[in-house]
N, C-alpha and C positions, 0 to 999 in steps of 0.2 A: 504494500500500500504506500500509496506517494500523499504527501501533505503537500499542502503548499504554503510555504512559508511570506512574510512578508517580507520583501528586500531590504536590508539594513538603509539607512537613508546616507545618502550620500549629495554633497554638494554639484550643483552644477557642472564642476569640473572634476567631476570624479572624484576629489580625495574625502575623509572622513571628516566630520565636523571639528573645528578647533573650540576651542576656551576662549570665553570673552578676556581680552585683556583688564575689564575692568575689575571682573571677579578676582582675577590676582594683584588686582592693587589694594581691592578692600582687604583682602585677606592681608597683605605687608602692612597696613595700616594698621589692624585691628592688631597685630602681632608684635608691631612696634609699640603702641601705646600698654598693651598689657605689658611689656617686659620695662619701659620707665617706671609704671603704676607699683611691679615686683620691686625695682633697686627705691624706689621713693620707700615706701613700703618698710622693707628690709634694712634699708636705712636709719629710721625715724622710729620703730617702734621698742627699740634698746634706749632710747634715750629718755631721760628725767624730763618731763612735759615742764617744771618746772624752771630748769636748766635753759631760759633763752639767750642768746648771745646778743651782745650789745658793741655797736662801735663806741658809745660812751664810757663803756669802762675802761680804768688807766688814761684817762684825758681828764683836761678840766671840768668839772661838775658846770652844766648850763645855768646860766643866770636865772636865779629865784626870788623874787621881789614882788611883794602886794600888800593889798590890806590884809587883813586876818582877822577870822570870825571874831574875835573881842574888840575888835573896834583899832586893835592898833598896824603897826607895819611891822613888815618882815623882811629883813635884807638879806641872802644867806653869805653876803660879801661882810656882814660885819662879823661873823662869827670865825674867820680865820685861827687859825690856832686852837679851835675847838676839834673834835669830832661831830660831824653832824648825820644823823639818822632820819632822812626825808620819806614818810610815809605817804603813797599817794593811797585818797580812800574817797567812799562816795555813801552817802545816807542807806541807798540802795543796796547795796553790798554786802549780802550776808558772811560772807569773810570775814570783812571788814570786822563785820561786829562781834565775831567771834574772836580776834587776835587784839580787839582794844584793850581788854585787861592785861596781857601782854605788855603792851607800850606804855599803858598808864606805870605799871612796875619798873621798867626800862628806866622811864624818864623820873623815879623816885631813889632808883639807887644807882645809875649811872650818868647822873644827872649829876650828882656833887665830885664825881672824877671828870667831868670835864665835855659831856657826852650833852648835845643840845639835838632834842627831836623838834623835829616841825611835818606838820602834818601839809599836803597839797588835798584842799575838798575840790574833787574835779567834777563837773558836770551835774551842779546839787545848787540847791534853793540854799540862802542864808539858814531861813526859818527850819524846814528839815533837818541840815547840819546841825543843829544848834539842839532841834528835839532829840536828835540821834547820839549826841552826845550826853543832852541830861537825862536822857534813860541808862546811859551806862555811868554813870557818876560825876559828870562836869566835865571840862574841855583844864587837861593837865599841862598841855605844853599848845605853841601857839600851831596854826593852821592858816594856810594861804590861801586865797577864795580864787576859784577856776571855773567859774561858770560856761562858759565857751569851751573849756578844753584845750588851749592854748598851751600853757604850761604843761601838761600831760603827752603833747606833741614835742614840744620843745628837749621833754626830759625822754621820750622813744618808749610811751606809756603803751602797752600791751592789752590792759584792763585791769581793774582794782582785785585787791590792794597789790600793788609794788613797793619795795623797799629799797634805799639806796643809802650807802653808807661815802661818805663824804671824809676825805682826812683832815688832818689838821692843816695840808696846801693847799686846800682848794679844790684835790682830785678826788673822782669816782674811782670808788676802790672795787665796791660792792655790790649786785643786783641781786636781789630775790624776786621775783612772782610768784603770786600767789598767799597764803596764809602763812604770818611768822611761826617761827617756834625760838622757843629759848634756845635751841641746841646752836641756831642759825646765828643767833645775836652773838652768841657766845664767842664762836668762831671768827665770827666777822668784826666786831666790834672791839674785844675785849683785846687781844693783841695791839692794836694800834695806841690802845690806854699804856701799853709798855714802852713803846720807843716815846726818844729821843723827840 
């Protein structure tokens, strides 16, 4: 018995169908951008989210200057010869509210070695900053008012709370993001109360 089969298809000119060129460019695309997606990936997920790198650190600390929630000024150029510990924060911020008893301690007992905090309220109403503080027990060291967010641009602000330690030159020594811990202060801070 004979079938009859159907003739394989064949092009005009006799030879067998080719491959759209396009199909093999989607496919080098789609193959390309999965193996960046892998090294991005692979890269990035060993590392401390906390851990951002800064071109400000080891250079001059950027200029900080305003009023401050009490009604007075803040210059961080007159504090030369201090150490200074710049906390940027926001009302909003539940970090924030978690590490202020933190700084409140900081600025009680490294405050008479020589240690001046100033806080930067970035992108916060007077009146919120002001409740946000006397829910947690009064405003202990001064604060710079950033309603715009300028100053938080200036200083290469990430998102609340960031921490910046400041030497006694004038230079950025320090970056933290994220929520303090005593262990951070410890390291960062307390060594520079030793030198010279």
């Amino acid at each position: 018995m004979t079938t009859d089969a159907a003739p394989a298809p064949i092009l005009e000119d006799g030879a067998p169908p080719r491959r759209s060129p396009r199909r093999g460019l989607g496919l080098t695309v789609v193959l390309t951008i999965g193996a960046l997606l892998a090294v991005v990936l692979g890269t990035g997920l060993g590392r401390n989210p906390r851990v951002v790198d800064s071109v400000l650190v080891d250079g001059p600390a950027p200029p900080l200057a305003g009023a401050t929630l009490d009604g007075d000024n803040f210059d961080l150029a007159d504090h030369r010869g201090e150490v200074v510990l710049v906390n940027v924060w926001a009302s909003w911020c539940v970090p924030c509210r978690r590490e202020y008893p933190l700084l409140q301690q900081a600025q009680r007992e490294l405050g008479p070695l020589g240690v001046q905090l100033v806080g930067i309220n970035t992108q916060d109403s007077d009146e919120e900053a002001r409740a946000f503080l006397d829910g947690l027990g009064g405003e202990n060291y001064p604060s710079v008012l950033d309603p715009d967010g300028r100053l938080a641009v200036e200083w290469g602000i990430f998102g609340v709370p960031e921490t910046f330690v400041v030497d006694q030159d004038g230079r950025l020594v320090a970056r933290h993001v994220g929520e303090l811990s005593g262990e951070w202060l410890t390291t960062n801070v307390l060594p520079l109360l030793d030198s010279p």
